[in-house]
N, C-alpha and C positions, 0 to 999 in steps of 0.2 A: 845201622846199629847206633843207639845213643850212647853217651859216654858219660862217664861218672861225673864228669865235669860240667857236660853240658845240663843233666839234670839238676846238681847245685847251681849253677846259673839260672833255670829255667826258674827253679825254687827263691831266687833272690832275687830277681823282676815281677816278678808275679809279688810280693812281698813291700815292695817299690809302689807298682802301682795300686796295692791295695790300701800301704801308709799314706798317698796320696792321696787319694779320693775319700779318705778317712781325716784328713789333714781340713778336709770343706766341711766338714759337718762338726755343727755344734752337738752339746750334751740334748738340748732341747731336742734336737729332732728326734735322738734316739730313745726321751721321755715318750716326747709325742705318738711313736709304737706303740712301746707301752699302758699308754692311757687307752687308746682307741685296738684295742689287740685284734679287732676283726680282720683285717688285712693278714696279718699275721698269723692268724689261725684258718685261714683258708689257704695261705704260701704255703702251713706246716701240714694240711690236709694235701693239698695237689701233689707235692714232692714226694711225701713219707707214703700216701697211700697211694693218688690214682697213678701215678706214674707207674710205678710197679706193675699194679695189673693192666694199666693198659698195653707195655710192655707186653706182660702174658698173651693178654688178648692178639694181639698183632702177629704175635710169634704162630701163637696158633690157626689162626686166621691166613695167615700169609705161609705157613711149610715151612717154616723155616729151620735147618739145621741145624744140632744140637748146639755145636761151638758160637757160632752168630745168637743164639735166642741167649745163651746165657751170658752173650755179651753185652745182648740190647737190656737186658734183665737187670744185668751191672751196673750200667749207665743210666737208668731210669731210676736206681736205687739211691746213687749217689748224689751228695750235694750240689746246688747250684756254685759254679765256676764264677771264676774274675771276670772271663766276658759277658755275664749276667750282667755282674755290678757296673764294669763298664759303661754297658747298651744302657742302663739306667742311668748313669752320671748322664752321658750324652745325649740322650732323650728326655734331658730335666723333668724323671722319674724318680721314684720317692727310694733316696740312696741308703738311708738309714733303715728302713727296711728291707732292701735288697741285701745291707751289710748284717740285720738280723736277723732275715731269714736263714743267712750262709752260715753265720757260727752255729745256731741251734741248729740247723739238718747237719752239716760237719760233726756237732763233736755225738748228736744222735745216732750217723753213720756206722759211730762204732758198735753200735746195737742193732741198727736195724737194716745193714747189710748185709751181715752172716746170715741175721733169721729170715732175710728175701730169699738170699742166696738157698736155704736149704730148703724154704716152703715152697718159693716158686721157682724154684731152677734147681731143684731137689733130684728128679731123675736123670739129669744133664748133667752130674757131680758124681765124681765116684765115694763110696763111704770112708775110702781111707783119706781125703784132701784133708786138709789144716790151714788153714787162713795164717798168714805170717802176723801176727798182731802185734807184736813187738814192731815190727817194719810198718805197716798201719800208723797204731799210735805216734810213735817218731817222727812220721811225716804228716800226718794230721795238727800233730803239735805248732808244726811248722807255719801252717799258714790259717790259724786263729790269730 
């Protein structure tokens, strides 16, 4: 069982090593995105779209039980994590993109996680769940 405590810790490392690796890049690189947005609109394609269905795919493909498919569903839906950005600093891969693909699928999350969850994990849900989004929001807040 994690502990409230261990979470706000988990939450203020993670936050560390994100101000770090944020701490190496200049403005320029995260222009440099910007100007060339190709890279970035195929990061925002893979994450937002195929991940999801490929998810689908697999669940169905592979038998997989209702609680595991909606969990791989979950995870396929969500933003790329710190150990993203990390494997990229240390792989002197392009970090300023790795840091802007993570905030736009993050704060997008809060829209196109529900509407995964109910289109493609829709009969794995029962109709009375509610998404805590107050708890969501507050902790997405957290690590923008």
């Amino acid at each position: 069982m994690v502990t409230e405590a261990e979470t706000t810790l988990l939450g203020i490392m993670m936050m560390v090593i994100m101000l770090g690796m944020g701490a190496t890049l200049s403005v320029h690189e995260f222009i440099h995105v910007l100007k060339k947005p190709t890279s970035f609109f195929a990061g925002m394609a893979a994450q937002v779209l195929v991940l999801p269905f490929l998810a689908v795919g697999l669940n169905h493909a592979l038998a997989i039980p209702p609680g595991p498919a909606v969990g791989s569903i979950l995870v396929a839906a969500m933003p790329g994590g710190t150990l993203g950005k990390i494997f990229s600093y240390l792989g002197k891969g392009n970090v300023a993109l790795s840091i802007t693909l993570s905030a736009f699928t993050t704060l997008g999350a809060l829209f196109t996680v529900p509407l995964w969850l109910r289109w493609l994990a829709g009969q794995y849900i029962p109709d009375d769940f509610a998404m805590p989004a107050g708890a969501i929001v507050a902790e997405v807040s957290l690590f923008l």
